[in-house]
C-alpha positions in Angstrom: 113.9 150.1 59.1 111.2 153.1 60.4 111.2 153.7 63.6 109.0 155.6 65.8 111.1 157.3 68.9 109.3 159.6 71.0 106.6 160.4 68.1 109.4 161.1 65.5 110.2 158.8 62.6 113.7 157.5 62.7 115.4 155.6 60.2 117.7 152.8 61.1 119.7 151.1 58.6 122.0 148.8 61.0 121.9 145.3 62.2 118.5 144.4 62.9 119.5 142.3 66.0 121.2 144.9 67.8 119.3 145.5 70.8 116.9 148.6 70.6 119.0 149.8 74.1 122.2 150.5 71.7 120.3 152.2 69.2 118.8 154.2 71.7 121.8 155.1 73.6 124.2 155.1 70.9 123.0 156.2 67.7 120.2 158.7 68.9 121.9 159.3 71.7 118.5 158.8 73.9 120.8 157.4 77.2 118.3 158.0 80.0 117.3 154.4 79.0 120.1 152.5 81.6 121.7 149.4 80.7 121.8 147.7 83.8 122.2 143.5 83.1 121.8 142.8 79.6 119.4 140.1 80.0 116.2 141.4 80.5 116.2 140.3 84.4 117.1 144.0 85.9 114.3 146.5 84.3 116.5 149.2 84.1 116.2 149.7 80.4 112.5 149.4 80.3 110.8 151.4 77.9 107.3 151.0 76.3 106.9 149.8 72.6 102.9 150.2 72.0 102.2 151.3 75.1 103.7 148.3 77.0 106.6 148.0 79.2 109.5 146.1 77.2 113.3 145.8 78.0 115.5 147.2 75.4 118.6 145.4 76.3 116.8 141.8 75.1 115.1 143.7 72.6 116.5 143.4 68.8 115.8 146.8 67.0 113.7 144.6 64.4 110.9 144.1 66.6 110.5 147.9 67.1 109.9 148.3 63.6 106.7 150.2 62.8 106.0 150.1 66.5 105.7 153.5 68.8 108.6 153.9 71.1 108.8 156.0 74.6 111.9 156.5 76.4 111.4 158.5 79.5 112.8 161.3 77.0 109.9 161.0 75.8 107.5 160.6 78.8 107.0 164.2 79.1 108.5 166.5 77.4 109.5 169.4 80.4 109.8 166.2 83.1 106.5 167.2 84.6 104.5 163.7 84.0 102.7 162.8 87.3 105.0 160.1 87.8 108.2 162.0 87.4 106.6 164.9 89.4 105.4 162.5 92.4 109.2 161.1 91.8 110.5 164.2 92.7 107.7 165.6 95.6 108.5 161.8 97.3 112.0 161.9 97.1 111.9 158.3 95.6 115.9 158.1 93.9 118.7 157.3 96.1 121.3 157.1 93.3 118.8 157.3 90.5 119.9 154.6 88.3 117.3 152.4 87.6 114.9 155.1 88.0 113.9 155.6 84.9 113.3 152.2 84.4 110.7 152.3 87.6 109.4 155.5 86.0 108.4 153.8 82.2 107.1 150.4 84.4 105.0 152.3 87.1 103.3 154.4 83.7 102.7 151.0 82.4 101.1 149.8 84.9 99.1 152.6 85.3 98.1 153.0 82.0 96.0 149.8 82.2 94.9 149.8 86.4 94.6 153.6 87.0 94.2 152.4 90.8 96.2 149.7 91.7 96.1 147.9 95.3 99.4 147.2 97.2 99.8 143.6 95.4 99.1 145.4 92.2 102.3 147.5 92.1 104.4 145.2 93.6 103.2 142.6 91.4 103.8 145.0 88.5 107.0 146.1 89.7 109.0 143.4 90.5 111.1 143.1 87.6 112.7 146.4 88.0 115.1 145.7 90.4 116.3 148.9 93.0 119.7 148.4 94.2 119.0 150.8 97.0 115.9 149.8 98.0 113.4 152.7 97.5 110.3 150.2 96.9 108.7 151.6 99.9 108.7 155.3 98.2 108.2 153.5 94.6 105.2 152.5 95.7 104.1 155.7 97.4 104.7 157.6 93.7 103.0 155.5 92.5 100.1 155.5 95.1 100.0 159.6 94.6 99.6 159.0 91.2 96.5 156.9 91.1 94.9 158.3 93.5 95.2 161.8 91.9 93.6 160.0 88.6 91.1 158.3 90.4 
């Protein structure tokens, strides 16, 4: 199979049903992709294939095939995205572990509403599920974001 990970072609010759997550973490060894439930409910290993937020965990490999896949390895390539900046300048992360998750969701979102309301992001965001509770500073990132685009 060709893949397209973070704008370089990759090819996979394995099981076309294992989970994009597992050829992300284990064979290109792309791990800042979390695997959090394994069914699709948690958002944690939400990346974007085209451009939209998909979870990799429910994902089989297949369906990435000739598609463009981000990590948030790929995101930015010092870190210095507005989202993973206004991460930082907010202090969003408690632990950090679904994070990245958040991250690749709020650039979706953003990528197709460069000013979302309130309802907007948390509409957006509510599959990405924050053990620790930062929606509150999610949303502020987020906020900073769009209205620095806007």
């Amino acid at each position: 199979m060709k893949l397209t990970i973070n704008g370089k072609p990759i090819e996979y010759t394995g099981d076309p049903q294992m989970p994009l997550l597992w050829v992300l973490r284990d064979e290109l060894n792309l791990t800042g992709t979390k695997y959090g439930c394994g069914i699709a409910q948690c958002g944690a290993c939400t990346v974007h294939v085209n451009g939209m937020a998909q979870r990799a965990c429910a994902l089989p490999v297949a369906a990435a095939e000739n598609q463009l896949v981000v990590t948030i390895e790929g995101l930015s390539v010092d870190g210095d995205h507005p989202l993973q900046t206004a991460w930082k300048d907010i202090q969003v992360p408690q632990c950090g572990f679904c994070q990245p998750g958040q991250i690749m969701q709020a650039a979706a979102l953003l990528a197709t509403n460069a000013g979302p309301t309130d309802a907007e992001i948390d509409t957006a965001m509510s599959g990405n599920i924050c053990r620790c509770g930062t929606y509150p500073r999610i949303r502020a990132a987020i906020k900073s974001v769009a209205g620095a685009s806007s």
